[in-house]
C-alpha positions as CSV (number, residue, x, y, z in Angstrom):
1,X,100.7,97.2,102.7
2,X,102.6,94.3,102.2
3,X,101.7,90.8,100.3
4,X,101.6,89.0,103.3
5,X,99.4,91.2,105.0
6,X,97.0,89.9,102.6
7,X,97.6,86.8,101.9
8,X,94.9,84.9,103.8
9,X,92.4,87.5,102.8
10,X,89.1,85.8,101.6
11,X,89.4,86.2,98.3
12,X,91.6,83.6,97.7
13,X,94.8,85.2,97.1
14,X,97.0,82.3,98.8
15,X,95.5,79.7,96.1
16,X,97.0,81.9,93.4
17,X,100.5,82.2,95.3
18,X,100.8,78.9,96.1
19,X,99.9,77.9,92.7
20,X,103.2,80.1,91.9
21,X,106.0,77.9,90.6
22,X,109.1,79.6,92.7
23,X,112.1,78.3,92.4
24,X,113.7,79.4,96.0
25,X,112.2,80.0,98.8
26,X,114.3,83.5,99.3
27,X,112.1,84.6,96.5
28,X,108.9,83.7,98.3
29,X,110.4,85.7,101.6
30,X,111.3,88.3,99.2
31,X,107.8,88.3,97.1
32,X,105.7,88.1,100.7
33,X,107.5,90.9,102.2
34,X,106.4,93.1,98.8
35,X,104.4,96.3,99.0
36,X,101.5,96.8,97.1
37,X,102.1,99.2,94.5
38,X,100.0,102.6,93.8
39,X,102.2,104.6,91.2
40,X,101.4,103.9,88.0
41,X,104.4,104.3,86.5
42,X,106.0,101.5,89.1
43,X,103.3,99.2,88.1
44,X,103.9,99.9,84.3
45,X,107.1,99.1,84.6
46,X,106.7,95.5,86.7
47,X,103.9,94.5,83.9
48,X,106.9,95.2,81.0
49,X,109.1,93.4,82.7
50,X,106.5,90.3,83.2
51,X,105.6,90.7,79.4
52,X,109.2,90.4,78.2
53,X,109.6,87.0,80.8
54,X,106.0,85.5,78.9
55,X,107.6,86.3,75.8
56,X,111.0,84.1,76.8
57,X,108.4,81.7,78.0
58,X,106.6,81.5,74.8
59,X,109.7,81.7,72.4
60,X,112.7,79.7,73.9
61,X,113.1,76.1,74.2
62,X,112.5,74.5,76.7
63,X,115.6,73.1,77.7
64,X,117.2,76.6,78.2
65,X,114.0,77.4,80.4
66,X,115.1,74.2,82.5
67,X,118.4,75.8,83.1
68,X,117.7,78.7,84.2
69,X,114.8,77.3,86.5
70,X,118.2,74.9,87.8
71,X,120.2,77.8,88.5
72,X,117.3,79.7,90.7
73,X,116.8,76.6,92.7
74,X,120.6,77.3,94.0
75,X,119.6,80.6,95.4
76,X,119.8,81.1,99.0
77,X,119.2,83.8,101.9
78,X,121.9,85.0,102.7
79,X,120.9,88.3,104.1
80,X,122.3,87.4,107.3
81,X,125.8,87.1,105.7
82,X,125.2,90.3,103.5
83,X,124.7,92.2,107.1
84,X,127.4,90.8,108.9
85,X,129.5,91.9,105.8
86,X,128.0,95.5,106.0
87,X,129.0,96.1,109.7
88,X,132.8,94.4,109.2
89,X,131.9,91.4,111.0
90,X,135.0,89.0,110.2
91,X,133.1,86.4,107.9
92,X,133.7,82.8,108.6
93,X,133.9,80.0,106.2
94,X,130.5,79.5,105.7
95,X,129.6,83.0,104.9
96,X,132.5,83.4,102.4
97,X,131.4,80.0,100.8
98,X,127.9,82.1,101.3
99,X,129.0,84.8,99.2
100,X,131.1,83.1,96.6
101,X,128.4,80.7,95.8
102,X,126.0,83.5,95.2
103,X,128.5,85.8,92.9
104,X,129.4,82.6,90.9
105,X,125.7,82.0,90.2
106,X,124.4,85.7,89.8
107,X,127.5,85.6,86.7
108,X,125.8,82.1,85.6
109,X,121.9,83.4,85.1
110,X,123.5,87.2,84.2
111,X,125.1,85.6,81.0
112,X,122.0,83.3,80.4
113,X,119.2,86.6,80.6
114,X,122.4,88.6,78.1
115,X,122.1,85.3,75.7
116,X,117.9,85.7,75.3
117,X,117.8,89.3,75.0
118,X,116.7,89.8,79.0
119,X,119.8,91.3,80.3
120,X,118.0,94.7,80.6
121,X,114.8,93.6,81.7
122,X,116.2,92.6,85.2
123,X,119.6,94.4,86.0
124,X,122.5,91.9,88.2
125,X,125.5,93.8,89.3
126,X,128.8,92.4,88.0
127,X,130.6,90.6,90.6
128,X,133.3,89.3,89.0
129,X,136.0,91.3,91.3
130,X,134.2,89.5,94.1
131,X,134.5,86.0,92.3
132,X,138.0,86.9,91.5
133,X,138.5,87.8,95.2
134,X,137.2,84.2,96.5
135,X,138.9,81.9,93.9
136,X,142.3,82.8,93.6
137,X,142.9,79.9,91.3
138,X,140.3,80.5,89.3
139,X,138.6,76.9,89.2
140,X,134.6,78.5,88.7
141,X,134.0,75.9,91.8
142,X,131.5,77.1,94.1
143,X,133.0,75.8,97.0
144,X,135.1,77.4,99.5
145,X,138.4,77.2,101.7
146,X,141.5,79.5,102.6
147,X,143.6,78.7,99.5
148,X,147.3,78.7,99.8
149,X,147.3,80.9,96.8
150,X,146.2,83.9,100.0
151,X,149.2,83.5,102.1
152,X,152.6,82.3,101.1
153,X,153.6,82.0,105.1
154,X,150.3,79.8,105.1
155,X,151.3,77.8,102.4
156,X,154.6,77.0,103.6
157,X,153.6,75.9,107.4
158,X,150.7,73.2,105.8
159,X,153.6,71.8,103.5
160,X,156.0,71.5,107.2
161,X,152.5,70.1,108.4
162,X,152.4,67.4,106.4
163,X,156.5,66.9,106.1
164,X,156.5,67.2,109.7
165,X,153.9,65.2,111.4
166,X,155.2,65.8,114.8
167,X,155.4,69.1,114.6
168,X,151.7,69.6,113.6
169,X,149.7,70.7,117.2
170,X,152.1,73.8,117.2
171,X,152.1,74.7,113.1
172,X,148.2,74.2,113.4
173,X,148.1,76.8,115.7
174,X,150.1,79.1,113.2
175,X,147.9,78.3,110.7
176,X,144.9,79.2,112.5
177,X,145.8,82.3,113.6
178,X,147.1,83.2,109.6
179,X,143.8,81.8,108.3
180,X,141.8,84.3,110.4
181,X,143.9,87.3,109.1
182,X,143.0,85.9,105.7
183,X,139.1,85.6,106.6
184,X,139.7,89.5,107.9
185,X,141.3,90.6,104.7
186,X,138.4,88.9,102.8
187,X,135.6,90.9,104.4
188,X,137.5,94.1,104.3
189,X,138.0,93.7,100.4
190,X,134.4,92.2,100.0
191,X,132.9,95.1,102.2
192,X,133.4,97.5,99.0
193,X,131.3,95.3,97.0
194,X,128.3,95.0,100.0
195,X,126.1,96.7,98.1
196,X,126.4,94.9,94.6
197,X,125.8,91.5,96.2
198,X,122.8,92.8,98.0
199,X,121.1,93.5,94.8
200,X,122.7,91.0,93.2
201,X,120.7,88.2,95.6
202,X,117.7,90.6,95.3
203,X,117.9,90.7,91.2
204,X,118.1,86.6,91.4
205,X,114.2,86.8,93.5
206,X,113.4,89.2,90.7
207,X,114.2,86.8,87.6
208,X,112.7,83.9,89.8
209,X,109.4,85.9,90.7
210,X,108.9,87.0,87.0
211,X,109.8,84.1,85.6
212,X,106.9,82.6,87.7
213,X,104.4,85.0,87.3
214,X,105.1,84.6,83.5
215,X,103.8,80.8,83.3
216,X,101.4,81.2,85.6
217,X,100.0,83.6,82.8
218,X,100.8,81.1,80.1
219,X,99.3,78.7,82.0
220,X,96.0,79.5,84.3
221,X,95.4,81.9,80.5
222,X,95.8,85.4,82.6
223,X,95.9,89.0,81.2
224,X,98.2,92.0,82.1
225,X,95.4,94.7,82.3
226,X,95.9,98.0,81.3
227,X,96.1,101.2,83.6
228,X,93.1,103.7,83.5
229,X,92.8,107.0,85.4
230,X,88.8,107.9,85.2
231,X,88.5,105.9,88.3
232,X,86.7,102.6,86.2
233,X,87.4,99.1,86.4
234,X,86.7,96.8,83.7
235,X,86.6,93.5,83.2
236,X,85.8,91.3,80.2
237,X,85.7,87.4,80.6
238,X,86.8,87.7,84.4
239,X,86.8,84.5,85.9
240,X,87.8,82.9,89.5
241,X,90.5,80.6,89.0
242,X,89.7,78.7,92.5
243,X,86.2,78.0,91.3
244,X,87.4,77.3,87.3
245,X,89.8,74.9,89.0
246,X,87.0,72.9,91.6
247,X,84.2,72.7,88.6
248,X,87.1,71.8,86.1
249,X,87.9,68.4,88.7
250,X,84.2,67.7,88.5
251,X,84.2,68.1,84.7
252,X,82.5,71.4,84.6
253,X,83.5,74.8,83.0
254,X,83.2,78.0,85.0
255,X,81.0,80.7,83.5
256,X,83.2,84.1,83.1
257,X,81.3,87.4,83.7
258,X,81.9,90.9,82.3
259,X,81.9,94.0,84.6
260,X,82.1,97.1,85.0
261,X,82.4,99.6,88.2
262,X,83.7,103.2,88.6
263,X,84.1,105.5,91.3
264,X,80.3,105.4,92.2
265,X,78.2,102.8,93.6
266,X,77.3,99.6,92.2
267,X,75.0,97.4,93.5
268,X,74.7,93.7,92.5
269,X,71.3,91.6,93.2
270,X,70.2,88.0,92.6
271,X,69.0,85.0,94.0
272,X,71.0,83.1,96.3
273,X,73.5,80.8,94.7
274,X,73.8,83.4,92.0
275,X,76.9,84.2,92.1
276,X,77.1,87.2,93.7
277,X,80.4,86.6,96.3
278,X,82.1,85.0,93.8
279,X,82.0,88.0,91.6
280,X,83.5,90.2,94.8
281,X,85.9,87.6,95.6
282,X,87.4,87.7,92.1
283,X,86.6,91.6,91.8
284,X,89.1,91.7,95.0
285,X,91.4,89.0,94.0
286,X,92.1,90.9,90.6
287,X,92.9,94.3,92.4
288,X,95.5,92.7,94.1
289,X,96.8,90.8,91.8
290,X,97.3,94.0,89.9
291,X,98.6,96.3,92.4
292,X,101.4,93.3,93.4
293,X,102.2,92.8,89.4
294,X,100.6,89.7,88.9
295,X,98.5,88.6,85.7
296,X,94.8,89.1,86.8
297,X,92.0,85.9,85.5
298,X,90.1,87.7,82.7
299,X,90.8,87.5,78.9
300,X,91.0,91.3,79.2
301,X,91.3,94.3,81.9
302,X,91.4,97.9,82.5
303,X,91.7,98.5,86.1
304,X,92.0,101.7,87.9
305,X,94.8,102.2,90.9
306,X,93.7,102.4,94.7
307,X,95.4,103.1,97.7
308,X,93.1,101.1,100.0
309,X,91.0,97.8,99.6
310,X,88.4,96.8,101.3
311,X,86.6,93.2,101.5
312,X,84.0,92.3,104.0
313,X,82.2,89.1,103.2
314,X,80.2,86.7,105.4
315,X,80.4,86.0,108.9
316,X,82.6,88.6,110.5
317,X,81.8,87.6,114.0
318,X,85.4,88.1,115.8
319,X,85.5,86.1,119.0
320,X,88.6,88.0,120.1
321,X,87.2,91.0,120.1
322,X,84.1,90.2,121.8
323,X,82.0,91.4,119.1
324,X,79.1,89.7,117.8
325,X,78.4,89.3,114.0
326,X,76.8,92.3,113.1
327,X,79.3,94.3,115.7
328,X,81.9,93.2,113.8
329,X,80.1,94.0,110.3
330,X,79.2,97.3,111.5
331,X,82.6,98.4,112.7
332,X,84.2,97.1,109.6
333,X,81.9,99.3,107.5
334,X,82.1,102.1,109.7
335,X,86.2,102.0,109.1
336,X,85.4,102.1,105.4
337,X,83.2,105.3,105.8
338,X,85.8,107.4,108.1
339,X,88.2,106.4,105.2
340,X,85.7,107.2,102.2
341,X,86.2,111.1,103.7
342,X,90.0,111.0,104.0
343,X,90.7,111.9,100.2
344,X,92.1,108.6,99.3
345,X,91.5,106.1,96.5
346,X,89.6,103.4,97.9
347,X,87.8,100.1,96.8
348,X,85.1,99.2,99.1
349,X,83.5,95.6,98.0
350,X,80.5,94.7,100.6
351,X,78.9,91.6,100.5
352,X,75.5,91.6,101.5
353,X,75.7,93.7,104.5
354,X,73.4,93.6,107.6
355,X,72.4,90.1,107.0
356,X,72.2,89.4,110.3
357,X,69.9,91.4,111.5
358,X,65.9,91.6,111.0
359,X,64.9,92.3,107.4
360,X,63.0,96.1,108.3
361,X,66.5,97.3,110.0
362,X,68.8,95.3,107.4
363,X,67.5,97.4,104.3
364,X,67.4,100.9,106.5
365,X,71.1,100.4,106.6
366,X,71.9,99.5,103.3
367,X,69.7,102.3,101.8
368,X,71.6,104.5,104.0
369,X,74.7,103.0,103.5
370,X,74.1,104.0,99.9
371,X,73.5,107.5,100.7
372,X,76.5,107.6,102.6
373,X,79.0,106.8,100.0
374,X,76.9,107.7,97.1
375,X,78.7,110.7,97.1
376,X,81.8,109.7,97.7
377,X,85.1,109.1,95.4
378,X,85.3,106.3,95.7
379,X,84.3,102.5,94.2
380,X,82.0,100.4,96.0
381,X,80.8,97.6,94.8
382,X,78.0,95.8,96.9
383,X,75.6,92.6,96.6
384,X,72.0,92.5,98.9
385,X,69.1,90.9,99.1
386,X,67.2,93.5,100.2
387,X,64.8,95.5,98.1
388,X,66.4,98.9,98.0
389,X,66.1,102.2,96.2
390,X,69.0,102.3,94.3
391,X,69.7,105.9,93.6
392,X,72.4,106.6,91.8
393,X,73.9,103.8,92.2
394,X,74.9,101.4,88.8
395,X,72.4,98.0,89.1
396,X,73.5,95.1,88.2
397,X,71.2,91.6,88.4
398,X,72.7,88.3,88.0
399,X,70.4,87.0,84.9
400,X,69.3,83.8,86.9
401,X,67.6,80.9,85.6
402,X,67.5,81.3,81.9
403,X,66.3,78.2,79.9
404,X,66.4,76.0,83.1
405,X,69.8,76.4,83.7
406,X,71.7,78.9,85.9
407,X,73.0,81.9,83.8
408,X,75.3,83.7,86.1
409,X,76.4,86.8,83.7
410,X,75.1,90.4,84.9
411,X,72.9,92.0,83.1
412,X,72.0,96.4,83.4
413,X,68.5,96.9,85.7
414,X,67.0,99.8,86.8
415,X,66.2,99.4,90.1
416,X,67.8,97.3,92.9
417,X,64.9,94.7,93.3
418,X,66.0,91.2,94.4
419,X,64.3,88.4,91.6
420,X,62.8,86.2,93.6
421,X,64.4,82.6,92.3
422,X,65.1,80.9,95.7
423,X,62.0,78.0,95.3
424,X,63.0,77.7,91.7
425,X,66.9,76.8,92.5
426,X,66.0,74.5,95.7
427,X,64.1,72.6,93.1
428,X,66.5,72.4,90.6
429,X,68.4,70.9,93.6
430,X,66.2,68.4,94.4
431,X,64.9,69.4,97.5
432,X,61.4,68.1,98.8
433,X,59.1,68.6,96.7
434,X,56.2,69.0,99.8
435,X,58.7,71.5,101.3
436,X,59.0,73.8,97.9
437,X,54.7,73.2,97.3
438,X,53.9,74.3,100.6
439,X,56.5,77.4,100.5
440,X,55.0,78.4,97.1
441,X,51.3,78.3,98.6
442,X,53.0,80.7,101.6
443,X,54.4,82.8,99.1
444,X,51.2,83.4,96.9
445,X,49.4,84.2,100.3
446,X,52.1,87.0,101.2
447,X,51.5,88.4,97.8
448,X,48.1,88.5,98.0
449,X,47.5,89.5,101.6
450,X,50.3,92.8,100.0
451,X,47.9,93.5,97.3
452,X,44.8,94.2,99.4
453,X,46.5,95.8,102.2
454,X,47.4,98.2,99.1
């Protein structure tokens, strides 16, 4: 799966992305066209590189940083070029300048990673024969034309061009056809260094990427989780950095919320405006983040690898398909079932499912959908309102209304019992206070109408 594949997901990914300070746009083609990673070792080894970028970040000035930031901006994609190269293609002006441009700047940040102690973290090829190759006259300017110092025949007929004036139609001709050989001798002496300039333009995205994912650390105060193999996720101080940033405009804070989930169920209740999507949509967000070797918003992490995510939150009606809401939400779980028997590592986090049909039906499904998985490998993590046996499923409540404020941490239960808080937070809203009296009186009559029918 690739980054762009799941970009717009719901969780929010593209906020963090776009909050991404890259400096070329290459290395946002490069970053988007990333696969999510599911060896540990691979993902290790992304996170060490990252680390040793946060500490240049943290420990060199910032006038160095500047630099380097300077040189990235210079990158360009010059794939094209780079496969025109590879199949022999006789490489025009453009494309040499294209190439010569890019070795001269790959030597540039090369010496600057050597000079902070990052030379092995992100490895450039040398391409100093190809920089040799395209400035004859070695004058380190990244500009390009068919020097004299190529052809002495060429040389001669633009010094008759310029003593001879009348002579020039014809000698241009000469020269054309001389500076074409020259442009064919280039490729076939640049073609043995194809491969090194590849990587070279790839290795530039690389130091641009981490370098980016290293402030955005720094700054939004992200963690580099560690890897664990038991199948549990935790998370302490986990936070949603769309939300933080919305209450922090409004002069708010954003509460952060510990969790825990492993490959078993865990099902999260509360009242509505609880909480409860926003803790999936981060949940989500943060197993993304750390399968594509990004810094995940808690103060601290263990996460555990999957091969497969899955998010389903809200209205999933899908007018292209023809399918109705609950169609939609039915065939999205059903795909997550068929997978939870394939043998694979999967995250399943459902929010609220079958909340569009009746009540009765709507918790039939979800305390079946419980069964279903229950005994499954596999993580699901899932929010309802409906009043459900649990089984063996982990409960989790969001506390609720705690001192008349909104506490929205999660706290251990036993059972999966929705609290009912929905009067008390449409009053704390200030909602009509007829509307709330009269729903309470309604309420009080249900409850007693339950007890005698007992």
């Amino acid at each position: 799966m690739q980054l762009k594949n799941v970009i717009d997901s719901p969780c929010e990914l593209r906020f963090m992305l776009d909050k991404l300070d890259l400096q070329s746009g290459f290395a946002r083609r490069w970053l988007l066209d990333s696969s999510m990673m599911t060896s540990a070792a691979e993902i290790e080894a992304s996170h060490d590189v990252t680390r040793r970028f946060v500490q240049f970040v943290n420990n060199v000035d910032r006038t160095h940083q500047t630099t380097l930031l300077f040189r990235l901006q210079g990158v360009k994609d010059i794939r094209t070029t780079i496969k025109n190269l590879r199949q022999m293609a006789t490489l025009d002006d453009i494309e040499l300048f294209e190439v010569k441009h890019l070795s001269i700047l790959a030597a540039e940040v090369k010496k600057m990673l050597q000079e902070h102690g990052l030379i092995d973290a992100v490895h450039i090829p040398c391409l100093e024969d190809v920089i040799k190759i395209l400035d004859p006259d070695g004058t380190q300017i990244a500009s390009f034309y068919i020097y004299d110092s190529y052809c002495t025949e060429l040389k001669d007929l633009r010094k008759r061009m310029r003593q001879q004036p009348e002579q020039q139609e014809e000698l241009l001709v000469k020269a054309a056809e001389i500076e074409e050989t020259v442009r064919h001798d280039l490729t076939k002496k640049l073609h043995a260094y194809v491969d090194d300039i590849e990587q070279a333009l790839v290795a530039l995205a690389a130091v641009d990427i981490n370098l980016a994912r290293a402030r955005q650390i720094i700054d939004e105060e992200l963690c580099l989780p560690t890897i664990t193999n038991d199948g549990t996720s935790c998370y302490t101080a986990m936070f949603n950095p769309q939300v933080k940033d919305a209450l922090a405009r409004r002069g708010k804070a954003f509460q952060p919320v510990d969790i825990c989930y492993a490959d078993s169920p865990t099902l999260i209740t509360g009242a509505n405006m609880g909480g409860k999507t926003v803790v999936l949509k981060t949940l989500t967000l943060c197993q993304y983040l750390f399968q594509f070797g990004f810094g995940v918003p808690a103060s601290a992490a263990t996460i555990a690898i999957k091969d497969e995510i899955y998010f389903f939150i809200g209205d999933e009606q899908s007018i292209e398909r023809g399918l109705s809401s609950f169609a939609a939400e039915m065939k999205n779980i059903d795909a997550v079932i068929k997978a939870s028997r394939e043998n694979r590592k999967i995250l399943a986090l459902i929010d609220e499912p079958a909340r569009t049909t009746n009540p009765t039906e709507g918790t039939a499904l979800v305390q079946a959908l419980l069964k279903v998985l229950g005994n499954k490998q596999m993580s699901l993590v899932m929010t309802t309102h409906y009043d459900i046996e649990p089984g063996t499923a982990h409960c989790l409540r969001v506390k609720g209304f705690d001192n008349g404020s909104m506490n929205y941490s999660l706290v251990e239960v036993d059972d999966g019992e929705v609290p009912h808080e929905a009067l008390t937070i449409a009053q704390s809203l200030g909602i009509d206070s007829e509307w709330i009296s009269l729903a309470r009186e309604e309420l009080e009559k249900s409850s007693k109408e339950k007890i005698l029918y007992k």
